[in-house]
C-alpha positions, 0 to 999 in steps of 0.5 A: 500500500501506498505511503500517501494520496494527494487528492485535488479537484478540477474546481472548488466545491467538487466534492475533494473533502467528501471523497478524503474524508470517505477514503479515510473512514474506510481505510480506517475501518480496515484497521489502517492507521490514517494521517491528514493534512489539510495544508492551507484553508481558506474561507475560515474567518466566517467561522466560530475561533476562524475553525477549518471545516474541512480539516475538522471533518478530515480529522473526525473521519480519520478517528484522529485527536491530533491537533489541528495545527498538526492537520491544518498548518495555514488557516486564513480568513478570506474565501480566496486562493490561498496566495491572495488569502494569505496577502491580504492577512500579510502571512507567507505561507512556507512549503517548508513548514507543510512538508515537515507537517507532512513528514511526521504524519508519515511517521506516524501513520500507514497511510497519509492523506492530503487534501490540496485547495481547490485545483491543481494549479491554484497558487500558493505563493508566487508560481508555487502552486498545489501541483508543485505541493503535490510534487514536493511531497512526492504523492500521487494524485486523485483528482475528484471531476464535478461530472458536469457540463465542461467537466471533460475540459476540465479533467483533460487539462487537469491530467494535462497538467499533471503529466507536464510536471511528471505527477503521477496520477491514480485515476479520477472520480466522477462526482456528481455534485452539481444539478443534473444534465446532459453531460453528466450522462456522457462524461464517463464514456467520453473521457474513457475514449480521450485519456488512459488515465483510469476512472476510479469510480462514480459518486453521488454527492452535492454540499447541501447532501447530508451522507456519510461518506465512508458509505457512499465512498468506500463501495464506489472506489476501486481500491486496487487500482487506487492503492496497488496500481502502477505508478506511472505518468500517463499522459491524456491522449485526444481532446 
């Protein structure tokens, strides 16, 4: 099994927390000792004592009492990127300090897991971005698709992205957060014919869903392809 999972997103609000937070709980119920790390959240300052929502969640489905220091090294106010977040607070996020956030978890813990702030390509200062993060790290990625109208766009160019930095990438998981449409039929065939990046699986879950996600996760993942598969860098083919 692999030491760690980078999860991202084509989008914010795609479902990225849901789906950690489901891989967690089941990983934890097979008896694994389960790290998480929420590096940088944004949005908090809405929030009773500035608390991160999704870290707090992660920590939950993880059965961690670790504290949330530990889980969520940057918490800022503004519901922004996180390099415009932290500009606006005057605080400069440091790579350093999440990787050493990172490298205790591992430690610790079988599996560690990471969730990145919105896409792959959201910046964290200057031209450092998730997808260096993710790099930094050395994780493989899982990128969570909001199966939508433009999602094909958006995945492609994601995996795109990945493989012009050399991420390996595990595979993706439709999520069908959004209203229903056309699209949402057809995404999975269609990016089944344009990359060779393999689809994981297929949930249903929206914001406003009320669900636990160790149970909607859990039996829609592939879990060996997630966890035993290949680690190779595959690039998307067509458009």
């Amino acid at each position: 099994m692999m030491a760690g999972l980078f999860i991202t997103g084509t989008d914010t609000g795609v479902g990225k927390t849901f789906v950690a937070r489901g891989i967690a709980a089941a990983l934890r119920a097979r008896g694994r000792r389960v790290g998480v790390l929420k590096p940088i959240e944004t949005g908090c300052g809405g929030a009773i004592d500035r608390q991160p929502a999704d870290a707090l969640a992660l920590r939950a489905a993880a059965g961690s009492n670790l504290p949330l220091e530990r889980i969520c090294p940057y918490r800022l106010d503004a519901p922004l990127a996180p390099d415009a977040a932290a500009r606006l607070e005057d605080v400069r996020i440091d790579p350093a300090v999440i990787a050493a956030a990172f490298g205790v978890l591992e430690q610790d813990h079988d599996v560690t897991l990471v969730e990145g702030a919105g896409g792959l390509l959201v910046p964290i200062l200057d031209r450092y971005t998730m997808a260096d993060l993710a790099r930094d790290l050395d994780l493989p990625l899982l990128v969570v698709v909001d199966s939508k109208l433009g999602a094909i766009n958006h995945t492609l160019l994601t995996l795109e992205a990945a493989a012009a930095r050399k991420l390996t990438v595990r595979g993706y998981v439709l999520n069908h957060a959004s209203a229903a449409d056309e699209a949402a039929a057809t995404n999975a065939s269609v990016l089944a014919r344009c990359t060779d990046v393999a689809c994981l699986g297929s949930i249903n879950w929206a914001p406003s869903a009320e669900r636990d996600p160790g149970t909607v996760v859990a039996p829609a993942i592939d879990w060996n392809l997630l966890f035993t598969g290949k680690d190779e860098h595959r690039r998307p083919t067509g458009a």
